[in-house]
N, C-alpha and C positions, 0 to 999 in steps of 0.2 A: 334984528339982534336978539340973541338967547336972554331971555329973566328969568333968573332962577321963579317956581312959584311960593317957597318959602324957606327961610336962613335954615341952615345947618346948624344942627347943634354940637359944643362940644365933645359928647361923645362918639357921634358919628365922624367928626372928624379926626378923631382920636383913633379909631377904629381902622379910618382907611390911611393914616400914618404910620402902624404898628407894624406894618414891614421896610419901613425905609432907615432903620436903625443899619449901622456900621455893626460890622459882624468882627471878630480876629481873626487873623488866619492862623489856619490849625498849624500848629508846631511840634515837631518830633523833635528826638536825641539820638543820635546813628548811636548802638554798642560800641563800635570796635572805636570809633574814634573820639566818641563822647560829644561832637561837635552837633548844634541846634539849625535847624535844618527847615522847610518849607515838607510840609510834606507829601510823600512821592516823586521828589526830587533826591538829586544826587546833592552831595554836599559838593563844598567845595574843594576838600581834598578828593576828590574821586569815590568815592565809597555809596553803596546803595546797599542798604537791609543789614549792614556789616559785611557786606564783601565789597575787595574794589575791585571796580568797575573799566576806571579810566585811572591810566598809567600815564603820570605826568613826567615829562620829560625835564631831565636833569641842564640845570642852567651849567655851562661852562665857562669859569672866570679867565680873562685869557689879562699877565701881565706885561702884554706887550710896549707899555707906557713908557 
């Protein structure tokens, strides 16, 4: 079995912790539709850099009831 040959001190360990912090993820604002986004992603409404992209298809309400 491993023994360490002497304790870590808390700066050393502090050292090799100092990249496990939670990072945010980067957030944009599209122009044209003002909407908060992930970024290098498409929003939700279709749109990438201010142009859209993807053409969402129109729901059709049928009052056949």
């Amino acid at each position: 079995m491993a023994v360490q040959k002497s304790r870590r001190t808390p700066a050393t360990r502090g050292a090799r912790r100092s990249h496990d912090k939670l990072k945010k993820p980067a957030v944009s604002v599209d122009p044209t539709s003002g909407e908060t986004h992930l970024r290098h992603r498409v929003t939700a409404d279709g749109f990438y850099r201010g142009n859209q992209v993807i053409v969402q298809p129109e729901v059709a309400e049928n009052d056949d009831a």
